[in-house]
N, C-alpha and C positions, 0 to 999 in steps of 0.2 A: 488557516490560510486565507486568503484575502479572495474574498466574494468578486464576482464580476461587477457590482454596480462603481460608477464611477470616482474616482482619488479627489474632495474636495483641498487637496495641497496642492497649493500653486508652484513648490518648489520640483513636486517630484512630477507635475505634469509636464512642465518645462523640459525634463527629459528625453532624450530621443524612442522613438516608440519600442524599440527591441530591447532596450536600459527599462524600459518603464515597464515593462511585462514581465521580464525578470525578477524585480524588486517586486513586482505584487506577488507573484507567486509568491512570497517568503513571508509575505505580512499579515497583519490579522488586525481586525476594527474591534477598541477596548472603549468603555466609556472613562473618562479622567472626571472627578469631581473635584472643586473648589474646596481648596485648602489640604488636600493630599497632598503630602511632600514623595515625589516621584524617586527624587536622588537627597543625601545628605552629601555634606562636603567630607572626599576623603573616604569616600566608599566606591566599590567598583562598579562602574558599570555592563549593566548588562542587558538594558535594551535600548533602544532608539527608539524616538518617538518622530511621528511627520503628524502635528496635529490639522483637524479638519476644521472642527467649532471650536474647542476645547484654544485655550492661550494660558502658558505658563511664563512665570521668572525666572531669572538665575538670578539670585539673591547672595551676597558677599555680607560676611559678616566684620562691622565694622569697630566697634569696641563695647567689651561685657554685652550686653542683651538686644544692644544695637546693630541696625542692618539697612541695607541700600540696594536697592533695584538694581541693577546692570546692564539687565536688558529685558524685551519682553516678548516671546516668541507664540506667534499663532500659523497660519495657514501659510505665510509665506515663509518658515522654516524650517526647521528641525531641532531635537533634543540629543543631545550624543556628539557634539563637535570637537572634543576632546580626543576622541578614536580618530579624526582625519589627521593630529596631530602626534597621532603615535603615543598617545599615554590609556590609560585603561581605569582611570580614576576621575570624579566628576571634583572640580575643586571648590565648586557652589552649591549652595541649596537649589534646588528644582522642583521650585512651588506652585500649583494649580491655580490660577487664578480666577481662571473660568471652565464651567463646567463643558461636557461635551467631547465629540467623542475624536479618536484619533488612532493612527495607523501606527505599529509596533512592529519591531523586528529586533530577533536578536542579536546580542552585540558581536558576538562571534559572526554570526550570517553575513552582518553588514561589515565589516573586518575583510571578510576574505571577498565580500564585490566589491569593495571600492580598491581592493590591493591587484584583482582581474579585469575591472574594468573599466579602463580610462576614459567613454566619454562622462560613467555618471562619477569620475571621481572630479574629472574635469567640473562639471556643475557643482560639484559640491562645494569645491576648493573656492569659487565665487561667491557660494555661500557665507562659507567661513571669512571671506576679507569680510562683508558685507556685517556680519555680526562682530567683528573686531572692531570696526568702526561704531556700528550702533555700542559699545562697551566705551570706548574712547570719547564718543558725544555724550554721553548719560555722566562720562565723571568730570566733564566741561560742565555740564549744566548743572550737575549738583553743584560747584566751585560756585559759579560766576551768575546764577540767575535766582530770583525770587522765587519765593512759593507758589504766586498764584500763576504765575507764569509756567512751573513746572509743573503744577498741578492740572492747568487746561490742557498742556500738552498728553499727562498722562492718561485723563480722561479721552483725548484723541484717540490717543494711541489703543484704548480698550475697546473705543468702539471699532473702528476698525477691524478687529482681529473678533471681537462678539458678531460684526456683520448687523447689527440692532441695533436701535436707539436706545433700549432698555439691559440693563445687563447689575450684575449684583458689584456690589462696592462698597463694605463698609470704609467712617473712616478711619478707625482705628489699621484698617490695611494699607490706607491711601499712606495715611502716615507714617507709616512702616518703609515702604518701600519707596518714597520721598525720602525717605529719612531725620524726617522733621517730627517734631510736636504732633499729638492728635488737638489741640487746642489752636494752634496752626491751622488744619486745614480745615476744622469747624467754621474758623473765621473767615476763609476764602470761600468756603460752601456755601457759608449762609448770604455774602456776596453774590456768588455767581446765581442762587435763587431768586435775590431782590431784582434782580437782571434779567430773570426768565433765561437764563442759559443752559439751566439745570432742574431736575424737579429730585427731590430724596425723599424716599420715605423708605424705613424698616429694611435699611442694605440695597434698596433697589434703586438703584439711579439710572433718569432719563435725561435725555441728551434733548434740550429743546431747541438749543440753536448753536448747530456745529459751526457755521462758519462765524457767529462770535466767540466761539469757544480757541478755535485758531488766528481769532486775529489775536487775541489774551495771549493765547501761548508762545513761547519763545523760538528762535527763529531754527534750533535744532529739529522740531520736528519738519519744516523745509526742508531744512541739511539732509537731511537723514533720505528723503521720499526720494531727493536728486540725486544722491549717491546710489541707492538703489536699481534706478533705472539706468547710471552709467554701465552697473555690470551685465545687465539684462544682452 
């Protein structure tokens, strides 16, 4: 069951304080490590996740061995959005991207409080536009934008949700869930270091200078931050 110290998720603080106490009692703090696949596509789910440090993928697979990011959820979401839509099966992979720890409940638990309780089904259901949309902007961007453009953005996006300058990133991952070449994003990497925008060494990548890192990026991650704040 979930300790008294404080919900570092933004999603579930948001909640009204008698929804919010409820949902703790039911949960419990796990640590998620990088590269644990939490869900496969097509398996049932069975628990929710409200991550704190910790930021995963929903990953779609796109032809033979190949695969695409979707979307990328940290502290301002959840894992398990499929259950507000009435299905009981995850239809992506739900890959760890960053290490760190986060809030768990089970999938029955949360079933039956979002079916009893309408202000936190209410918050969730804003939730869910909010990541349909981030789904609908990531397959505009894979279509219509460059790599290194999609590449600064993704790096945004990681730091964010790591809360660090510092955070792990190979690029063979980068590449993966860009769904580009790793020779591809070697060649933007080794750009953005001539730049001083980025430092790499041995999976570890620093963020030396966010706000050139967004003006590089495309204007989705904009899109995305103002949509955001419309549901708030």
């Amino acid at each position: 069951m979930m300790s008294p110290m404080p919900i570092q998720n933004r999603l579930l603080e948001e909640l009204p304080s008698r929804t919010f106490k409820s949902l703790c009692t039911e949960s419990e703090l796990v640590e998620l490590t990088t590269g644990d696949v939490v869900c496969e596509p097509g398996e049932r789910i069975r628990d929710v996740y409200f991550p704190t440090e910790s930021f995963l993928s929903l990953v779609a697979k796109v032809a033979g061995d190949a695969c695409l990011e979707v979307a990328l959820v940290g502290d301002e979401g959840m894992i398990g959005v499929p259950l507000l839509l009435g299905a009981d099966t995850q239809p992506l992979r739900v890959l760890v991207q960053g290490s760190g720890k986060a809030w768990r409940m089970k999938a029955e638990i949360f079933k039956r409080m979002t079916d009893n309780n309408r202000p936190l089904r209410r918050a969730l259901n804003k939730y869910v536009v909010s990541r349909l949309a981030q789904i609908e902007q990531n397959a505009i961007c894979a279509k219509v934008h460059q790599v290194e453009a999609r590449l600064a953005r993704r790096l945004v996006m990681m730091q964010d949700r790591s809360h660090s300058d510092q955070f792990h990133a190979t690029q063979e991952s980068l590449a993966s869930m860009l769904g580009v070449r790793r020779s591809s994003v070697t060649c933007v990497a080794v750009r953005f270091q001539r730049k001083n925008l980025i430092q790499y060494n041995r999976g570890t990548l620093t963020v030396l200078d966010r706000k050139g890192l967004e003006k590089i990026s495309c204007e989705c991650y904009v899109a995305a931050r103002a949509f955001r704040r419309l549901l708030q």
